[in-house]
Residue, then its C-alpha position, 0 to 999 in steps of 0.5 A: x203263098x201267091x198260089x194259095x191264095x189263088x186257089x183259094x180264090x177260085x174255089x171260093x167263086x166256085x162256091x158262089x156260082x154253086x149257091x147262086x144256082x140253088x137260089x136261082x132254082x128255089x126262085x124259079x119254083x124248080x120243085x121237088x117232084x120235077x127233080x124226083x121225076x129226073x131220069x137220073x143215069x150215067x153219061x160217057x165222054x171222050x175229050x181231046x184236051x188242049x192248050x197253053x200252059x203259065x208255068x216257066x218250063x213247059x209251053x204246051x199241054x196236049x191230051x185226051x181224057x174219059x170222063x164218067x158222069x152221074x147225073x142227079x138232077x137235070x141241073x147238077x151231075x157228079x164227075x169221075x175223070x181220067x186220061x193222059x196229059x203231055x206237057x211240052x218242055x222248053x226245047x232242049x233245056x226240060x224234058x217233057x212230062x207225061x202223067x195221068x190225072x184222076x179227078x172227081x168233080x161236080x158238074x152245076x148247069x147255072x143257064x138253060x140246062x146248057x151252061x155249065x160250071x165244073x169244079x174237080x180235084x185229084x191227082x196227077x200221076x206223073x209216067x215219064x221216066x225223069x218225073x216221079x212225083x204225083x202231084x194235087x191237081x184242082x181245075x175250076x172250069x166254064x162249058x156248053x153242053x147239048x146230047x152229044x157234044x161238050x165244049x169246056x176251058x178249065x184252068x188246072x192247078x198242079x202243086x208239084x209239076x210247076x206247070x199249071x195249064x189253060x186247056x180247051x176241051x171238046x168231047x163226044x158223049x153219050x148215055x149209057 
């Protein structure tokens, strides 16, 4: 129920911080034409991913994911995320798990087309022998970006594999 709650709670933020960025750009005078004029187009990352885990049987995720983006307007981007994630058990007593997340998110630019906010949902597919299970994944997270490089921390939520995550994520990204 605590979970629930919780995740309830984040997402509800998420909401906030993505309505509060329209109503900053209707302030602003972003206009219409400005927004059609937006060389839309798709972007390429690829991230490392690491970091500290809240769950009792692992203490450490390490990954590396690829990340495909659509950009709508200079201000909000579509996501389309997969890749691997390694959680570490404790010593002797957990094996460790290994599964592989695919997410889709929205991507809002809330400061100087810098800072952003990212919210994505999917599934994480659990590959590691002892685990079979597929588990919900949900990941509200805070990040910069420039042409080349985006730096992000997300905290991600997993339904089933007890092992919710703190990651900090660095990519390389390109237009394509």
């Amino acid at each position: 129920m605590r979970r629930l709650l919780n995740m309830k709670g984040l997402m509800l933020g998420a909401l906030l911080l993505l309505g509060a960025n329209g109503i900053a750009q209707e302030i602003s005078g972003t206009s219409s034409e400005a927004i059609n004029n937006y060389d839309q187009g798709f972007r390429l990352g690829f991230a490392i991913n690491a970091g500290p885990t809240t769950g009792d049987y692992f203490n450490f995720a390490l990954g590396g994911d690829v990340r495909l983006q659509y950009d709508l307007t200079q201000q909000t981007s579509l996501t389309l995320t997969t890749g691997y994630t390694h959680l570490f058990g404790e010593e002797d007593e957990i094996d460790d798990l290994g599964f592989i997340p695919v997410k889709a998110g929205f991507k809002a630019f809330v400061w100087e087309d810098r800072f952003y906010v990212l919210g994505e949902v999917g599934a994480g597919f659990a590959v590691t022998s002892d685990y079979d299970e597929t588990s919900f994944l949900w990941s509200p997270g805070i990040g910069y970006a420039n042409d080349v490089i985006d730096i992000s921390l997300r905290y991600e939520g997993m339904n089933d594999f007890n092992a919710d995550q703190i990651a900090l994520r660095v990519a390389y990204g390109f237009k394509l």
